[in-house]
LUMGU-224303 format. One line per 8 residues: number of its first residue (from 1); for each residue z, y, x of C-alpha. Coordinates in nm, 2 decimals. Each point is the difference from the previous one (the first is absolute). Last residue first. Example, Ala and Ser with C-alpha at 12.3 -4.5 7.8 and 13.67 -1.06 7.14 Angstrom:
2 = 0.71,-0.11,1.37 ~ 0.07,-0.34,-0.14
END
This chain:
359 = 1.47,-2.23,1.45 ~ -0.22,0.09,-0.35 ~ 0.12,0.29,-0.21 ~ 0.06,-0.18,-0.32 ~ -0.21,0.12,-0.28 ~ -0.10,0.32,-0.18 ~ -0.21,0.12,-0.29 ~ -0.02,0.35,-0.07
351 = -0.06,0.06,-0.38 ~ -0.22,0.39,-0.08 ~ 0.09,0.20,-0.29 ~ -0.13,0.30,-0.14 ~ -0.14,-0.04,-0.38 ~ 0.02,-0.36,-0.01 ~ -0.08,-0.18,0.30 ~ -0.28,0.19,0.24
343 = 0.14,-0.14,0.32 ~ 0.04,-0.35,0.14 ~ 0.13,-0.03,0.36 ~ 0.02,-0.32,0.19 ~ 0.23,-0.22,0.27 ~ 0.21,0.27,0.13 ~ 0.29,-0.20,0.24 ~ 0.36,0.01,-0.07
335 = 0.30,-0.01,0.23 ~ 0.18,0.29,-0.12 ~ -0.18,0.26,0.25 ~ -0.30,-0.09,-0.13 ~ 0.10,0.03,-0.36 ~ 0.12,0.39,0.14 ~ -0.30,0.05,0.08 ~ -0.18,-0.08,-0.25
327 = 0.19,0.14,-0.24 ~ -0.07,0.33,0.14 ~ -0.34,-0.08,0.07 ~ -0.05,0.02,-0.38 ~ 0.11,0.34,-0.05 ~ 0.29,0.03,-0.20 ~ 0.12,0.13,-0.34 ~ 0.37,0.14,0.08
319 = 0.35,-0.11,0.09 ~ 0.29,0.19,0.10 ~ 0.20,0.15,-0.29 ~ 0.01,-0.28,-0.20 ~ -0.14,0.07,-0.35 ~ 0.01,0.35,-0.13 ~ -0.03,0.27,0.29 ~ -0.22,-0.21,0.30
311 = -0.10,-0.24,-0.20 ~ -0.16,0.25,-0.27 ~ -0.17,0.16,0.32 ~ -0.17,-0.25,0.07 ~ -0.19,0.00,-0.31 ~ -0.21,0.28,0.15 ~ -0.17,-0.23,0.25 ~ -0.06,-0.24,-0.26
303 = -0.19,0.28,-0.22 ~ -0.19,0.10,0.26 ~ -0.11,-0.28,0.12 ~ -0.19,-0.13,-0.36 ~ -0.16,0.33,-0.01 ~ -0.13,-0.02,0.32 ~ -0.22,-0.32,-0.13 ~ -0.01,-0.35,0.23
295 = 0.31,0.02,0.06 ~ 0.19,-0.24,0.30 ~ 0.18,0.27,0.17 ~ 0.20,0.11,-0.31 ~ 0.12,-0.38,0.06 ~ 0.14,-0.13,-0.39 ~ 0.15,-0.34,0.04 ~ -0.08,-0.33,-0.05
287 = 0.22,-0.25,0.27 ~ -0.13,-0.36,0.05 ~ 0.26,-0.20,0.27 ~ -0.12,-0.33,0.06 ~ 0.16,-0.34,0.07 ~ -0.18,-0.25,0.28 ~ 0.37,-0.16,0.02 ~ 0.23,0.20,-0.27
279 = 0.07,0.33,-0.01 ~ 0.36,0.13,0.00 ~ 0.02,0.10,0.39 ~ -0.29,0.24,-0.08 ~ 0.11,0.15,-0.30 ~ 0.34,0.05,0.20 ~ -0.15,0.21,0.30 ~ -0.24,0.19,-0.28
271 = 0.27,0.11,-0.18 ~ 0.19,0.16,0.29 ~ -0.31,0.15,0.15 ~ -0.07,0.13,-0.41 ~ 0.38,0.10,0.05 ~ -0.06,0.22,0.34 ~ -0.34,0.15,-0.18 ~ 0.20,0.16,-0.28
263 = -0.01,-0.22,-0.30 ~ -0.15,0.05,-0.36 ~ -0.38,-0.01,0.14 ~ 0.08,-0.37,0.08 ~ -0.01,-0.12,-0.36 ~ -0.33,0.11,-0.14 ~ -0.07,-0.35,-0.03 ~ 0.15,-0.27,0.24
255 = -0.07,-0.39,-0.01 ~ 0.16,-0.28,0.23 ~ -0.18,-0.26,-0.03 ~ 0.05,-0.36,0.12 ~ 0.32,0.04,0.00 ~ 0.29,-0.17,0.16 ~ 0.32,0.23,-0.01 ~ 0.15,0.18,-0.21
247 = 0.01,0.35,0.17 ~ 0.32,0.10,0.19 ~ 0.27,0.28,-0.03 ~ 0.13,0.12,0.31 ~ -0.25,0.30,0.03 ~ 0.16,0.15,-0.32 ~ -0.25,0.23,-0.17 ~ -0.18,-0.32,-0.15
239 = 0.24,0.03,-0.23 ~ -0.02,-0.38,-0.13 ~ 0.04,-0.14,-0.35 ~ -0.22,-0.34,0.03 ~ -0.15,-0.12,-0.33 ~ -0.19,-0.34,-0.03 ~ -0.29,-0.07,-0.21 ~ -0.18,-0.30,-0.14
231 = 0.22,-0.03,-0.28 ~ -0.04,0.36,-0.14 ~ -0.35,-0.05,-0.07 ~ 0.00,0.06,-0.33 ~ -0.14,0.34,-0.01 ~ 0.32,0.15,-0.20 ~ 0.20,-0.15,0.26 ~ -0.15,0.10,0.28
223 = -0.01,0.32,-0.14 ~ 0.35,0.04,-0.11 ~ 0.10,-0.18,0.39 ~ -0.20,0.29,0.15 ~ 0.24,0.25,-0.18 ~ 0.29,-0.16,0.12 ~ -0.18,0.01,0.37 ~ 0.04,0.39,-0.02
215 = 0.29,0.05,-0.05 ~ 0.12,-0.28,0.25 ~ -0.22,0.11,0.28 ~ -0.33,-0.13,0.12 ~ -0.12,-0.36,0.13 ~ -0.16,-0.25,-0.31 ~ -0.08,-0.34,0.14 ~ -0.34,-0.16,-0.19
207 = -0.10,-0.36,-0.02 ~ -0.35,-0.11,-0.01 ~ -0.07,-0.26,-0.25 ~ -0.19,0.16,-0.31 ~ -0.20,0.25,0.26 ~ -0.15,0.33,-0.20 ~ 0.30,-0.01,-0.27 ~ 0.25,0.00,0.25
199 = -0.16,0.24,0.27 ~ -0.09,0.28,-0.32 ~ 0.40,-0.04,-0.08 ~ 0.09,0.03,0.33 ~ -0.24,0.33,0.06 ~ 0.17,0.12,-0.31 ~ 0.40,-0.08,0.13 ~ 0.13,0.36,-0.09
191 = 0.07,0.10,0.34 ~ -0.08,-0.35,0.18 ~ 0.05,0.20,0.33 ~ -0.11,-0.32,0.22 ~ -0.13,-0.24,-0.20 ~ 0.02,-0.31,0.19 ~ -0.21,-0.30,-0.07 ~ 0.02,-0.36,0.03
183 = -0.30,-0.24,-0.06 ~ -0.30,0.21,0.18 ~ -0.31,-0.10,0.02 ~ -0.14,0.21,0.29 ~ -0.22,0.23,-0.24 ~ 0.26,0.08,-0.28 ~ 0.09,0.30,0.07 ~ -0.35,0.08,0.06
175 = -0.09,-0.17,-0.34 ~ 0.29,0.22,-0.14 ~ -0.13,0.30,0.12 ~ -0.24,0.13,-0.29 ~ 0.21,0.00,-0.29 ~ 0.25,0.13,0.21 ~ -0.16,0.34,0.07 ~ -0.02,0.20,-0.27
167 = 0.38,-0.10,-0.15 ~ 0.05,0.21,0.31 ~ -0.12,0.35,0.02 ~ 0.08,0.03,-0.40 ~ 0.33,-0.25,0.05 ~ 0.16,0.28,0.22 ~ -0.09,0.30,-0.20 ~ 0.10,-0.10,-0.33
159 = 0.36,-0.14,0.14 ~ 0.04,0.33,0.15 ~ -0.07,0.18,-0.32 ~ 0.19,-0.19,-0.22 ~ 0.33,-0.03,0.22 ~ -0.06,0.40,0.04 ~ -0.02,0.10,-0.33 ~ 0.26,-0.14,-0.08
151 = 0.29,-0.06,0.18 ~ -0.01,-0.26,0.30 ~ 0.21,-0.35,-0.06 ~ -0.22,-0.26,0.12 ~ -0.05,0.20,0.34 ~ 0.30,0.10,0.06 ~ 0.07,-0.15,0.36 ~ -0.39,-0.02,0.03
143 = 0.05,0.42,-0.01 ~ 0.21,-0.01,0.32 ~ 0.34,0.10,0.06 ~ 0.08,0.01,-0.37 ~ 0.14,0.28,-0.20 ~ -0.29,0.07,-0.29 ~ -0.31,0.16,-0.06 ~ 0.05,0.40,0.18
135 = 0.23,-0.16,0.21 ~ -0.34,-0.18,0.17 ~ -0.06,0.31,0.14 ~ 0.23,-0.11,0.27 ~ -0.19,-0.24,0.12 ~ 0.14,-0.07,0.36 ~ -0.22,0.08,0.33 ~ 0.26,0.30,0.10
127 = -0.28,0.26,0.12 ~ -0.28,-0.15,-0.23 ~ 0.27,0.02,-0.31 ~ 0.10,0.31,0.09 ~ -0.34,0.15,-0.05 ~ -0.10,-0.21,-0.26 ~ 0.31,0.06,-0.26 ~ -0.23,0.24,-0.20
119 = -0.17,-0.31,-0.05 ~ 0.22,-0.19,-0.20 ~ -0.07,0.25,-0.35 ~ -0.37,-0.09,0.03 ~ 0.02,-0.39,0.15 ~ 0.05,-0.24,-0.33 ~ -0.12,0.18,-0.33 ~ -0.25,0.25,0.17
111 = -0.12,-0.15,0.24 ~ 0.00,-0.33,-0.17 ~ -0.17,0.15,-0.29 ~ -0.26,0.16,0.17 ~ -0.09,-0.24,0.19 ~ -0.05,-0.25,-0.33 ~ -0.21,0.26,-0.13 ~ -0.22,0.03,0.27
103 = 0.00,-0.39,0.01 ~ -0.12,-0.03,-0.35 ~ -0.27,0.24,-0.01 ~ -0.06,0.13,-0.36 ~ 0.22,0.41,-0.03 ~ 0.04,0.03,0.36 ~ -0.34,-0.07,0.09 ~ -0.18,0.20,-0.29
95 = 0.19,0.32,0.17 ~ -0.16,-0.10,0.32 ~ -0.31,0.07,-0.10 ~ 0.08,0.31,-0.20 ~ 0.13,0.00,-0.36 ~ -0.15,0.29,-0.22 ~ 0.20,0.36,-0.05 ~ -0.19,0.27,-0.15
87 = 0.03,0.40,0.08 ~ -0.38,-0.01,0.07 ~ 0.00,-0.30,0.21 ~ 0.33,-0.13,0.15 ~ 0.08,-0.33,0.16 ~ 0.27,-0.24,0.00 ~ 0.15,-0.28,0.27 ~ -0.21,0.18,0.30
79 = 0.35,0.14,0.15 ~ -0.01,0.38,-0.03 ~ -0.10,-0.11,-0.40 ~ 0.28,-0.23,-0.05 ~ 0.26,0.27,0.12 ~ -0.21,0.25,-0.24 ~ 0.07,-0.26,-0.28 ~ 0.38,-0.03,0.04
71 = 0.08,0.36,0.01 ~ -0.23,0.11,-0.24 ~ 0.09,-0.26,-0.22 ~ 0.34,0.05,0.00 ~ 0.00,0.41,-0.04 ~ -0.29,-0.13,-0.34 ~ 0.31,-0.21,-0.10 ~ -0.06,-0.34,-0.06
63 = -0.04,-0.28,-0.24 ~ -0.03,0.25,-0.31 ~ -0.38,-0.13,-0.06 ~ -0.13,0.40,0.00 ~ 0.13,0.01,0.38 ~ -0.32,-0.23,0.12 ~ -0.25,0.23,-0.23 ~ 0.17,0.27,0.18
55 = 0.02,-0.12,0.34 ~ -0.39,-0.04,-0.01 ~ -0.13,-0.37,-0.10 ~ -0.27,-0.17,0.20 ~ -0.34,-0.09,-0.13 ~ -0.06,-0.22,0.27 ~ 0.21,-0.23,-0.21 ~ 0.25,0.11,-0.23
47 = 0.21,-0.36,0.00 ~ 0.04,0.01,0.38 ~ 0.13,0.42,-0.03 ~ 0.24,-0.19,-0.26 ~ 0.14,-0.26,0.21 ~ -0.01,0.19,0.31 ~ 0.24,0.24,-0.22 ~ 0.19,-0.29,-0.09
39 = 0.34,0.02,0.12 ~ -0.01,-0.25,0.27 ~ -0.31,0.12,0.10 ~ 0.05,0.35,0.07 ~ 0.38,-0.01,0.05 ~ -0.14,-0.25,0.33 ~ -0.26,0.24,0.09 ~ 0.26,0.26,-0.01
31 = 0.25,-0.20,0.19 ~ -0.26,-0.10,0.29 ~ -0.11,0.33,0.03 ~ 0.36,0.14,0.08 ~ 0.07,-0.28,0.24 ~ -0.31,0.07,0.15 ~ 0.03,0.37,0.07 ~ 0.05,-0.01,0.41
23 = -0.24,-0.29,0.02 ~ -0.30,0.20,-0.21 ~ 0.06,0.27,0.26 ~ -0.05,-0.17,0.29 ~ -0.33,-0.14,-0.16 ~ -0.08,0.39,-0.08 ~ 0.06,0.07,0.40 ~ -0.22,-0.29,0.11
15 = -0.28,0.16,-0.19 ~ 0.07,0.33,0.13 ~ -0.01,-0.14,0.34 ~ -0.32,-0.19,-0.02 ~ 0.03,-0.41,-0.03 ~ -0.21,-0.11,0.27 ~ 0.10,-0.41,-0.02 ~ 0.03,0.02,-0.31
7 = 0.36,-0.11,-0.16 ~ 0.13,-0.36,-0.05 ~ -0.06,-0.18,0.29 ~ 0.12,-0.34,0.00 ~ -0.08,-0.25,0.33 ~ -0.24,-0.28,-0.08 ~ 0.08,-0.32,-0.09
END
């Protein structure tokens, strides 16, 4: 993959200078565009067409104020969202974005909902490496501490954001997964035990081992449950924080999805030193993750990049969305050897494959 750039290469001055200022008012724009949609005035600009409606016609339903709809819509406008022809308002380009794409929506939500308020924490957070935004949702020392027990919005919002990026991928990894014939297979990060639930239902005789924390694995069990394929799994509460505690051991894969990118890179070593003792003879470690150095579109790597920063003030204080030569490295240095690469999974995710380093 090729190295990001997200600007042109002889951007002029001034231009640079208006970019500089669209990152000094973004929080602003965002909460306008956000009123905007959330409220319905993209709504009804959609439902007038080219057309368009003036603030007027848009005041005359009783949904707004004409003040709040100058202040909203102008915001829209100085951001592409809206446009304005003879003292008429008609969604933009990106205005039709936000009110039908999916995954716009979904960011939007989980900024709002899950990082906005934790954010003004950054600054000490990056200096002290804790979460302390996360006080804004609850009093846990990470956010997988409270995962299964986040207010709303936020529980619904990060939940819809997680399983968008990956419920689009496991349909298409389990013959990977697969691939060596496995018969025992660790989860590693079960969350809410959907990749074991795809695994059981793909392979009638494999047998599935659970690793995450207590919370969390209660919810796993549900699903399992539910799916009816609780007898062919085994649940392991581990904090995978202490160094001392070990893997189950004996696997023939040991599986890791969007799992790594919640630990600083001293616990991923950590991890990685205990996956590695746990696998079985000829055993494989496959871990799926999202690489903002693997993308094939910019769009895709800036949005990873710039989920970083939720780890940084909501979720552990110290992780981030890594470049794949991170985990490399760091497999490397656990005993591990690359073995292949798969990109394009999903919307953004690539699965490393790695084996024994060999003597």
């Amino acid at each position: 993959m090729l190295d990001k750039k997200f600007s042109p290469e002889r951007q002029g001055a001034f231009a640079a200078r208006f970019e500089a200022q669209k990152i000094a008012f973004g929080p602003v724009v965002f909460q306008c565009v956000r009123y905007a949609w959330k409220r319905g005035m993209l709504q009804a600009l959609g439902d007038a067409g080219d057309a368009g409606l003036s603030v007027a016609e848009l005041a005359a339903s009783g949904s707004w104020s004409e003040y709040a709809l100058k202040v909203v819509l102008e915001s829209c406008l100085s951001a592409g969202v809206v446009h304005l022809r003879a003292g008429r308002y008609a969604l933009d380009k990106s205005g039709y974005c936000v009110l039908t794409d999916p995954i716009t929506q979904i960011n939007f939500d989980f900024v709002q909902d899950v990082c906005y308020q934790g954010l003004f924490e950054l600054e000490h957070c990056l200096d002290q490496e804790k979460p302390l935004g996360l006080r804004a949702l609850g009093p846990w020392r990470t956010l997988y501490e409270g995962m299964s027990s986040l207010p709303e919005p936020a529980k619904s919002s990060w939940f819809a954001f997680d399983h968008h990026y990956s419920d689009t991928s496991f349909p298409t990894i389990l013959p990977d997964v697969f691939a060596t014939m496995p018969t025992r297979i660790m989860d590693v990060g079960a969350n809410t035990g959907k990749f074991s639930c795809a695994a059981l239902a793909f392979n009638s005789s494999v047998e599935l081992h659970l690793v995450d924390l207590p919370q969390q694995l209660a919810v796993a069990d549900a699903a399992l449950a539910a799916a009816g394929v609780r007898q062919r799994a085994s649940l392991h509460a581990v904090d995978l924080l202490d160094d001392g505690c070990a893997l189950p051991a004996a696997m023939d894969v040991i599986w890791m999805s969007q799992f790594l990118s919640c630990f600083s890179e001293t616990a991923i070593a950590s991890i990685l030193r205990r996956a590695v003792a746990a696998l079985a003879p000829g055993g494989q470690l496959l871990i799926m993750d999202t690489f903002w150095d693997r993308q094939r579109y910019d769009i895709a790597a800036y949005c990873l990049i710039n989920t970083s920063p939720y780890f940084t003030a909501m979720a552990s204080g110290n992780s981030k969305i890594y470049e794949s030569g991170d985990y490399i490295g760091l497999a490397q240095a656990a005993g591990l050897q690359l073995v292949t690469v798969r990109d394009d999974i999903g919307y953004c995710h690539s699965l490393l494959r790695f084996s024994r380093a060999k003597a």
